[in-house]
C-alpha positions as CSV (number, residue, x, y, z in Angstrom):
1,X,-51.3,-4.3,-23.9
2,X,-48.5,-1.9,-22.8
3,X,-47.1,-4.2,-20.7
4,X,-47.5,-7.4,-22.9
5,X,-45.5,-5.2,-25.4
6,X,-42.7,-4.5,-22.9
7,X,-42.7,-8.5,-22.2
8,X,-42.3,-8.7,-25.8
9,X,-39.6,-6.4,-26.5
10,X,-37.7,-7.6,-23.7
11,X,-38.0,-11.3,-25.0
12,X,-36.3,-9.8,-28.3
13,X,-33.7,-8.2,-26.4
14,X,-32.8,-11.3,-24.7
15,X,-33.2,-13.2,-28.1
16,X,-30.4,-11.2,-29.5
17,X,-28.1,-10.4,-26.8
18,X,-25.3,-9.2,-29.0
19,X,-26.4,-7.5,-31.6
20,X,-28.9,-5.4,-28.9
21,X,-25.9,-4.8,-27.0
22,X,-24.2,-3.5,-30.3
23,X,-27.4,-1.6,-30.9
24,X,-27.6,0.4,-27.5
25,X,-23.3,1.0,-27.7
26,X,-24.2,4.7,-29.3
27,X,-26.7,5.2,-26.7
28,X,-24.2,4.5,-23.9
29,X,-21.4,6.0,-24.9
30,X,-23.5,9.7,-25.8
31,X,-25.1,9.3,-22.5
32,X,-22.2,8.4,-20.4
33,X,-20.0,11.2,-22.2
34,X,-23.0,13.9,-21.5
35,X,-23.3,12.8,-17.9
36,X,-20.0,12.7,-17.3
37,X,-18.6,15.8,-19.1
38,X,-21.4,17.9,-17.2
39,X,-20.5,16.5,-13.5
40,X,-16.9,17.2,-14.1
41,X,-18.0,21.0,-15.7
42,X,-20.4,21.1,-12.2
43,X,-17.3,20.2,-10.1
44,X,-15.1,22.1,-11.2
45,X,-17.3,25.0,-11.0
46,X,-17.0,24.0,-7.7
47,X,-13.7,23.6,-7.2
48,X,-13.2,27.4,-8.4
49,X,-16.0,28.7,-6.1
50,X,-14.6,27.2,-3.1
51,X,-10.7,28.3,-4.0
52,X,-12.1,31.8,-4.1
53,X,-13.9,31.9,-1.2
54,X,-11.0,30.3,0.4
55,X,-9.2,33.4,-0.5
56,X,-11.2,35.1,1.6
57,X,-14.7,37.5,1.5
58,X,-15.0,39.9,-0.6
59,X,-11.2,40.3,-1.7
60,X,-9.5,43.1,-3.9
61,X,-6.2,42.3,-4.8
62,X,-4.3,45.0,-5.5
63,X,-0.7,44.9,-7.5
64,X,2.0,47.1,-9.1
65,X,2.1,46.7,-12.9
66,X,-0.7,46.7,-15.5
67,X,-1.8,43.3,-16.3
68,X,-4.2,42.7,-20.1
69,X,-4.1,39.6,-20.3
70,X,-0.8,38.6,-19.8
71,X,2.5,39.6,-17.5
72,X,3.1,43.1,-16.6
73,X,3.7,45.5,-19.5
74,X,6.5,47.8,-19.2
75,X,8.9,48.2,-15.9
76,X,6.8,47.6,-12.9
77,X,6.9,49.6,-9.6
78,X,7.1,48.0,-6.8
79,X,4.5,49.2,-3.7
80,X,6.4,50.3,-0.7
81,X,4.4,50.9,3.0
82,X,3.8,54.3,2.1
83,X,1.8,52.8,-0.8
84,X,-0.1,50.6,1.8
85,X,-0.6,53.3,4.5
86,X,-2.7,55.4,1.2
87,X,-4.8,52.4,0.8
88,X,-5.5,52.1,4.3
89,X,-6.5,56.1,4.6
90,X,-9.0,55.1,1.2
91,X,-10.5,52.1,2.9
92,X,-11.1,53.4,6.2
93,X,-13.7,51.2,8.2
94,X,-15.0,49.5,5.0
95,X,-12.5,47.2,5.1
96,X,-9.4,45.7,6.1
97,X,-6.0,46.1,4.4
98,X,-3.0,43.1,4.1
99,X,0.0,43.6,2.5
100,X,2.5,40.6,1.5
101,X,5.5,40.3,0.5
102,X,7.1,37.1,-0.6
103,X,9.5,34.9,-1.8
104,X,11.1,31.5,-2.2
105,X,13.1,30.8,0.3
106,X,15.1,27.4,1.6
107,X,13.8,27.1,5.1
108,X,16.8,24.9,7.4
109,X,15.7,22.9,10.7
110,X,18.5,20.7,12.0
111,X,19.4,18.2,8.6
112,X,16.6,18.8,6.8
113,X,16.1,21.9,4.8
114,X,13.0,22.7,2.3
115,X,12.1,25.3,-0.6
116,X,8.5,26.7,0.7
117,X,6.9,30.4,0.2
118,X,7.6,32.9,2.9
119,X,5.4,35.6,3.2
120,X,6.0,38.5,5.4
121,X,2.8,40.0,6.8
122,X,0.4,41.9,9.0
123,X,-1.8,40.1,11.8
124,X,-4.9,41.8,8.8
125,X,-3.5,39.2,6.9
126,X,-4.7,36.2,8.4
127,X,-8.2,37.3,8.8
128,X,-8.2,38.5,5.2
129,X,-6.8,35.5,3.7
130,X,-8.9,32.9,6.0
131,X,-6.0,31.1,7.4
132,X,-6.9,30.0,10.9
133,X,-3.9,29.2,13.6
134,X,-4.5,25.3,14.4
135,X,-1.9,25.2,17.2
136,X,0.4,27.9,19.0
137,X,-0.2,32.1,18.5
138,X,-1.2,34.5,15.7
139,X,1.1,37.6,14.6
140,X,0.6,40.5,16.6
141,X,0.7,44.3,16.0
142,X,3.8,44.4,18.4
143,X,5.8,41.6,16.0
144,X,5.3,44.1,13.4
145,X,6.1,47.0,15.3
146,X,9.3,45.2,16.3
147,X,10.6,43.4,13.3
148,X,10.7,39.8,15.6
149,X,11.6,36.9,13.7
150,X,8.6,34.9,14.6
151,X,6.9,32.9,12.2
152,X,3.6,31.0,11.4
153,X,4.6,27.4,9.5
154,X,1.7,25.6,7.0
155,X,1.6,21.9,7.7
156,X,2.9,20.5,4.6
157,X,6.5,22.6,5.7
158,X,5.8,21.4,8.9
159,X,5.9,17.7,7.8
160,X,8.6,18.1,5.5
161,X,11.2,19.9,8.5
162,X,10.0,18.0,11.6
163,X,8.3,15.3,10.4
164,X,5.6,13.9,13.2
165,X,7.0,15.8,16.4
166,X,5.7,19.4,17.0
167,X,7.3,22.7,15.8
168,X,6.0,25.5,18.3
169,X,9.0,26.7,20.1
170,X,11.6,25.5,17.1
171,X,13.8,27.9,15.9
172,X,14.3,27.5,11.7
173,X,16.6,29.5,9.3
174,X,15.2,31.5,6.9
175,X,18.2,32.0,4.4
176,X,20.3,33.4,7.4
177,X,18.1,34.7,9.5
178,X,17.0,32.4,12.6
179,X,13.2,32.5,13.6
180,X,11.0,30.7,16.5
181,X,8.0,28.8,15.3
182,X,5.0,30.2,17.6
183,X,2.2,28.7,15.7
184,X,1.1,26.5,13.1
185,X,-1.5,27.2,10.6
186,X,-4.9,25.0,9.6
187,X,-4.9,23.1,6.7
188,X,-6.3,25.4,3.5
189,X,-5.3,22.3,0.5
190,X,-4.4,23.2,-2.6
191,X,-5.8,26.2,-4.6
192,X,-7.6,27.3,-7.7
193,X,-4.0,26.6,-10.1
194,X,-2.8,23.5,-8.0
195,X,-0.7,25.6,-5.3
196,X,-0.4,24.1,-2.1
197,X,-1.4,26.4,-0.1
198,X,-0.1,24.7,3.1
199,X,3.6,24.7,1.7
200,X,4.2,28.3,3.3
201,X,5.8,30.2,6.0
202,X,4.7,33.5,7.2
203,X,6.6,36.0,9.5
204,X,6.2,39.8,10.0
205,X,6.0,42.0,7.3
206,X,9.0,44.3,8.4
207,X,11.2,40.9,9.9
208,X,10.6,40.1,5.7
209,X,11.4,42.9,4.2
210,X,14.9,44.2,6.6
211,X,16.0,40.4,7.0
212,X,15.1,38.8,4.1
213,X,14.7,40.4,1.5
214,X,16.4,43.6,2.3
215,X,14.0,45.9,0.8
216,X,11.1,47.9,1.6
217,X,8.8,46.2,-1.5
218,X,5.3,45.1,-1.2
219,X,4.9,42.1,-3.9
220,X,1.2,42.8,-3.3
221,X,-1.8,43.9,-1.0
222,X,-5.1,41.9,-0.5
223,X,-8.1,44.5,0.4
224,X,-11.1,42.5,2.1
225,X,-14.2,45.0,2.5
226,X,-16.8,44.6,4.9
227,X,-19.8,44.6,2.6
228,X,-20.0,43.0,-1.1
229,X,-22.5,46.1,-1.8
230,X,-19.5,48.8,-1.0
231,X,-17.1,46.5,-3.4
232,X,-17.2,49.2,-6.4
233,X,-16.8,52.2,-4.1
234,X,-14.0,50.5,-2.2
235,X,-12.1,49.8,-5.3
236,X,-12.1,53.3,-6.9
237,X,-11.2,54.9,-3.9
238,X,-8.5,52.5,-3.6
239,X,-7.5,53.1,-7.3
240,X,-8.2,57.2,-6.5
241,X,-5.3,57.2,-4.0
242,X,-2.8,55.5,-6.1
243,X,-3.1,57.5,-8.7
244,X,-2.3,60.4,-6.1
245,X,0.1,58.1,-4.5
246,X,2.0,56.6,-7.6
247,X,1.6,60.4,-9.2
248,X,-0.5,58.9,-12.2
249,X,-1.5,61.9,-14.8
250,X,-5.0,61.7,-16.2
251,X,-5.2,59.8,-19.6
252,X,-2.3,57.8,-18.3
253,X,-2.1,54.1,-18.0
254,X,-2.1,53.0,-14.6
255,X,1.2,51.1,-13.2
256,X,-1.3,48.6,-10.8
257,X,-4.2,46.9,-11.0
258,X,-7.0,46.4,-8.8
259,X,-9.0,42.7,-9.4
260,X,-11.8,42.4,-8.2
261,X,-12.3,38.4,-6.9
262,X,-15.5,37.9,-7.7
263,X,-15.1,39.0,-11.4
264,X,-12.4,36.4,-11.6
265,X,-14.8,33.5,-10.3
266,X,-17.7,34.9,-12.8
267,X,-15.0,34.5,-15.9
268,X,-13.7,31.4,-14.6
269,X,-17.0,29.7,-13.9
270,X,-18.2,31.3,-17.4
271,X,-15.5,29.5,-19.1
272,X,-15.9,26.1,-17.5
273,X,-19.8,26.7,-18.1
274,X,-18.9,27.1,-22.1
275,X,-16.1,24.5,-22.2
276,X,-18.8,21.9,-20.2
277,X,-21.7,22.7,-22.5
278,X,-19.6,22.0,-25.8
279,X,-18.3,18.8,-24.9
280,X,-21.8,17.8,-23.4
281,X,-22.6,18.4,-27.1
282,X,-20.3,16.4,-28.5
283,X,-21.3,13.9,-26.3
284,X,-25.1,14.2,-27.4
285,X,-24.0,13.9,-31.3
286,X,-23.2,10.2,-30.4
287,X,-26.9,9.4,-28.8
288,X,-28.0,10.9,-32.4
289,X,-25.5,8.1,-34.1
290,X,-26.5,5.3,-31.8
291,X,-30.8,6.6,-32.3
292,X,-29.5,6.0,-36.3
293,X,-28.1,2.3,-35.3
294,X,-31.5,2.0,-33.5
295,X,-33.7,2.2,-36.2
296,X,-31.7,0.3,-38.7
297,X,-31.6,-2.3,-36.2
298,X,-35.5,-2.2,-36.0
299,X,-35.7,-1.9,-39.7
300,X,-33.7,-5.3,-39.8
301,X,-35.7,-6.4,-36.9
302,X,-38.8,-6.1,-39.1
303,X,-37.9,-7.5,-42.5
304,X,-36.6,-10.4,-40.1
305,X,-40.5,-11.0,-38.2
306,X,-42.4,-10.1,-41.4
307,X,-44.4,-13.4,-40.8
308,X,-44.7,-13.4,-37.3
309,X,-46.2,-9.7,-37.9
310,X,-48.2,-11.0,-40.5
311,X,-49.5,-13.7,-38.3
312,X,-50.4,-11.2,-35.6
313,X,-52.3,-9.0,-38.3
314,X,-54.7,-12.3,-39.5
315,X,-55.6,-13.3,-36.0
316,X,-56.7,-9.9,-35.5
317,X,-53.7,-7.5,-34.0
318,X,-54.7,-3.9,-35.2
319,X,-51.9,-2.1,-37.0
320,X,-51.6,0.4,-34.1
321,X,-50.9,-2.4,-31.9
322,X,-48.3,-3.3,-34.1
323,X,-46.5,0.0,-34.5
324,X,-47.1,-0.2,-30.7
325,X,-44.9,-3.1,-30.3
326,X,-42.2,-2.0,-31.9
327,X,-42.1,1.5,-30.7
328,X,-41.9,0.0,-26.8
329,X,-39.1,-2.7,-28.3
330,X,-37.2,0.9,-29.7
331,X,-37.6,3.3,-26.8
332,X,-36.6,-0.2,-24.7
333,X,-33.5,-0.4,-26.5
334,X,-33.0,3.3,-25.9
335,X,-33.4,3.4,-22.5
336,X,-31.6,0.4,-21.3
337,X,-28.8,1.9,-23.4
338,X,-29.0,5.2,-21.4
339,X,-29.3,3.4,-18.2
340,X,-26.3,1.4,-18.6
341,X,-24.6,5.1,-20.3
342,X,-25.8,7.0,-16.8
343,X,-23.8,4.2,-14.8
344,X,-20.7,4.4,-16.7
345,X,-21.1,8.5,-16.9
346,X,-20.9,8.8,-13.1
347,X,-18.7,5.6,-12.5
348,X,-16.4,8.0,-15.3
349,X,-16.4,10.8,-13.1
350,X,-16.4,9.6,-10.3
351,X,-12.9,8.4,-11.0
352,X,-11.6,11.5,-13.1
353,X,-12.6,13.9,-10.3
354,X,-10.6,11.7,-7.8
355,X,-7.8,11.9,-10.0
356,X,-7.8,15.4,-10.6
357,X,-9.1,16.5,-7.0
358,X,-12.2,17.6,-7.6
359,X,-15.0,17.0,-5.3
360,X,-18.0,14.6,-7.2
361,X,-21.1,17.0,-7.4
362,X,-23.5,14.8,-10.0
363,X,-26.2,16.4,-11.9
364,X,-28.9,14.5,-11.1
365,X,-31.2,16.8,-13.2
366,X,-28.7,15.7,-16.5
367,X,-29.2,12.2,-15.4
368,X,-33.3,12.2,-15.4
369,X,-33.0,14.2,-18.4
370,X,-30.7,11.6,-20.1
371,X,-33.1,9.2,-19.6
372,X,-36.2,11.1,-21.1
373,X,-33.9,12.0,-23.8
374,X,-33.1,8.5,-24.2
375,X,-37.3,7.6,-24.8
376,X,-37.3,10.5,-26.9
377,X,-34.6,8.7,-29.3
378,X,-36.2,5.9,-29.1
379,X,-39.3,7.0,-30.0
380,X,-37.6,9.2,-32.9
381,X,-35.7,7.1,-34.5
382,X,-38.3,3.5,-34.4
383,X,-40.7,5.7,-35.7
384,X,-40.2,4.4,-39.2
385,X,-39.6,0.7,-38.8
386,X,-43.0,0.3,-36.8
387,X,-45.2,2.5,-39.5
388,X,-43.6,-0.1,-41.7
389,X,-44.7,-2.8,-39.5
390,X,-48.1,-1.8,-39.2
391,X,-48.2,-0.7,-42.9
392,X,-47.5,-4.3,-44.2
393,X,-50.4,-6.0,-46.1
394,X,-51.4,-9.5,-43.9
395,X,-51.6,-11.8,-47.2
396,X,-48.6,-10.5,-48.4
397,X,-46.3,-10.8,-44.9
398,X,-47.1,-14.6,-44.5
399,X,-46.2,-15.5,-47.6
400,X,-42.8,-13.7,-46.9
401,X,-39.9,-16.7,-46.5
């Protein structure tokens, strides 16, 4: 009987091609909005996990000024190596200390010159920051030590000074300073707030500071500890020795903040979280609209076959059979509608997360429950016009005209 049903409600789909198709449109567009609101919430959950681990492990970033929400209130000290040298002493061997300091800087390589980031650094840096050296050498201890203008170029500066050929061994100008190319650094894309993270130069912390920037200033210092279990300790002995350091009194607001990475993620993800389950919401409020358009289209459906049901009923059709049949032709209408929504959700995001760089991570859990949610509807919402169907009187539906 199920399956004679299904036979039947198909039939009447095919009967009335348009106005089913006009029928399902709620369905498909709530569907398709849930799916595809919740794959782009997923992947950009995923987006922020991976720019944060791209970061690198278990980061503290540590900076001069007091940040709530906003930029830095009152004047802000800078950090100076003296600063850096405290945090080391607080670390110890839990961790590994990287200053940077940085600026924008027009970088000059025969006729072609380009904007980029320089960042003067130690050789902790590197391993802090996860930037791996595809070609040529890292910065040593001794480039420090020294002040040698030596320098580590990202890929997208590499393209935009040389082009194709290679750089290691090229000498570039750095404002006015002159500085050999000895390695070039692996591709990291673009991070968390669009940054490419590839447009970059770095060169020795002390080369930075005495030959480009002229200062002793550290714009800020990244603290990677060995262990995400000795995170808390890390950072208050970090912010204990700045408060010695920096000579802040007790009760006093601090001049720095220490971040924590991880609680950045958690707020970030929470946020995405909130933002994906409200418009998934939204979306759902339209499969409530198009379950509404399904059962008036089944109450029209049965004032239209009042004779055919009242046929069915003489020759013996129970009225459970009838509210049977046009329950299957409802939750039929449903689903197709949810199947066709499902498609155009991930076709939907599929496309938006190309466009915004995102990598496609569907939620194929949403997508089986779109479709149960889909029979649900149906079921819901034809309710009524098939206990009217099997409610009409036999004598009385055949002499309907």
């Amino acid at each position: 009987m199920i399956f004679a049903n299904l036979s039947l409600a198909l039939e009447a789909v095919r009967r009335n091609t348009l106005r089913s198709v006009l029928t399902m449109l709620g369905v498909v567009i709530g569907v398709a909005a849930v799916v595809m609101m919740v794959t782009l919430g997923q992947s950009a959950s995923a987006k922020i996990t991976g720019e944060v681990a791209s970061l690198g492990n278990n980061l503290l970033i540590v900076s001069p000024g007091r940040r709530q929400n906003g930029p830095p209130s009152g004047p802000m000290k800078p950090f100076d190596l003296a600063d850096v040298a405290a945090m080391e002493a607080a670390v110890g061997a839990d961790g590994l200390v990287a200053p940077e300091s940085s600026s924008q800087t027009a970088v000059v390589y025969g006729s072609a010159n380009h904007l980029t980031t320089l960042r003067g650094v130690t050789p902790a840096y590197l391993e802090v920051r996860a930037y791996d050296v595809a070609e040529g050498r890292t910065i040593y201890e001794a480039d420090v030590n020294g002040g040698s203008l030596v320098c580590l170029i990202g890929v997208t500066t590499q393209t935009e000074l040389f082009g194709g050929a290679s750089a290691l061994g090229q000498s570039v100008r750095l404002g006015h300073a002159p500085c050999t190319v000895v390695g070039v650094l692996a591709p990291k894309g673009k991070s968390t707030m669009g940054q490419d993270q590839d447009d970059t130069i770095l060169l020795p912390l002390t080369a930075m500071q005495r030959r480009v920037m002229g200062d002793d200033h550290v714009a800020m210092v990244f603290v990677s500890v060995s262990d995400e279990g000795r995170i808390p300790r890390v950072q208050k002995r970090v912010q204990d020795a700045l408060h010695v350091r920096r000579r802040v009194q007790a009760g006093l607001e601090d001049d720095f903040t220490v971040s924590d990475m991880r609680e950045v993620a958690a707020t970030l993800s929470t946020v995405t979280s909130v933002l994906t389950a409200f418009l998934g919401a939204v979306g759902a409020v339209s499969l409530l609209v198009g379950g509404i358009g399904i059962m008036n289209i089944m109450l029209v459906s049965v004032t239209e076959r009042t004779r055919e049901i009242g046929v069915r009923l003489a020759i013996g059709a129970r009225p459970g059979d009838i509210r049977l049949q046009f329950l299957v032709e409802s939750v039929v209408l449903s689903v197709l509608g949810g199947t066709i929504g499902v498609v155009v959700g991930l076709l939907g995001a599929l496309g938006a997360t190309k466009a915004l760089d995102l990598t496609f991570t569907p939620n194929f859990a949403v997508v089986g429950g779109s479709f149960i949610f889909c029979a649900v509807v149906g079921v819901a919402f034809g309710w009524l016009p098939a206990q009217r169907a099997s409610a009409l009187d036999p004598i009385v539906a055949l002499r309907h005209e």
